[in-house]
C-alpha positions in Angstrom: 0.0 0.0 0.0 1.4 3.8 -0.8 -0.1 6.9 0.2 0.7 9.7 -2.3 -0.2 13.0 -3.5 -1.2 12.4 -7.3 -4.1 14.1 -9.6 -4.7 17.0 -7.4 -5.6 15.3 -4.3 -4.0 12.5 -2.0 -4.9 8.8 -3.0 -4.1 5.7 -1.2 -2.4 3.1 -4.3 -2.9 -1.0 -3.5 -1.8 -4.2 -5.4 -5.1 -6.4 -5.9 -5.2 -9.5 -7.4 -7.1 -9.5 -11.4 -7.6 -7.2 -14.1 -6.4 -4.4 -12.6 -3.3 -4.9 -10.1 -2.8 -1.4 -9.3 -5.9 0.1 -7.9 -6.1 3.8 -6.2 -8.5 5.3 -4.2 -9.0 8.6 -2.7 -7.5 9.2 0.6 -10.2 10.3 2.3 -12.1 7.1 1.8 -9.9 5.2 3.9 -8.9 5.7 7.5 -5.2 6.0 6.5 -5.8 10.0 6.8 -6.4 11.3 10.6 -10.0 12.8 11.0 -10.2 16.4 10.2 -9.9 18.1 14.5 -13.0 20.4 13.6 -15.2 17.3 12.7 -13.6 15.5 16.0 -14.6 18.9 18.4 -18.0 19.3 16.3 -19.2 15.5 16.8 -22.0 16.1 14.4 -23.4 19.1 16.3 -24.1 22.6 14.4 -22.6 25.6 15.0 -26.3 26.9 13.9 -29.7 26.0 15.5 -32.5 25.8 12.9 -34.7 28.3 14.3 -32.0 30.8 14.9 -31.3 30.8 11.2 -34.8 31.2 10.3 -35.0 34.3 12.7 -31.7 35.7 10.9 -33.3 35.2 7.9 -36.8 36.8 8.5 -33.9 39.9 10.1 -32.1 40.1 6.5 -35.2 40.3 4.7 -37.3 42.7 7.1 -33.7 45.5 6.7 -34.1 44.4 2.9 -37.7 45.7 2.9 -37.0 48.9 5.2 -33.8 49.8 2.8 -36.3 49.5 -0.1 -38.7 51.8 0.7 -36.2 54.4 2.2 -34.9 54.8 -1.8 -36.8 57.6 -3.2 -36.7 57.8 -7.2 -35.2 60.7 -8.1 -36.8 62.3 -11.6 -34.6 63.6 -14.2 
């Protein structure tokens, strides 16, 4: 087995037995690569809670509207 850095990402290379004796795969498939530390300290929680999202957006979109009708047309 090699681990190498080839076609713009790392791949893990292996002998296999049949048509095709050489076989890659990408790194990241395997668990030759450590686990990225932000997935570790996250352990599938979100930074985000739904609801606080949906409030953020409703926020965006309420300045949006207030922005909007601030704008007066100027006639030339």
């Amino acid at each position: 087995m090699t681990y190498l850095h080839t076609w713009g990402e790392n791949r893990v290379y292996f002998h296999r037995e049949g048509e095709r004796p050489l076989v890659s795969m990408p790194a990241s498939w395997t668990n030759i690569v450590p686990e990225d530390p932000v997935v570790v300290l996250g352990a599938g929680r979100a930074v985000y809670r739904v609801q606080d999202l949906i409030e953020l957006a409703e926020l965006i979109k309420g300045l949006a509207r207030k922005e909007a009708s601030s704008v007066k047309e100027i006639a030339s």
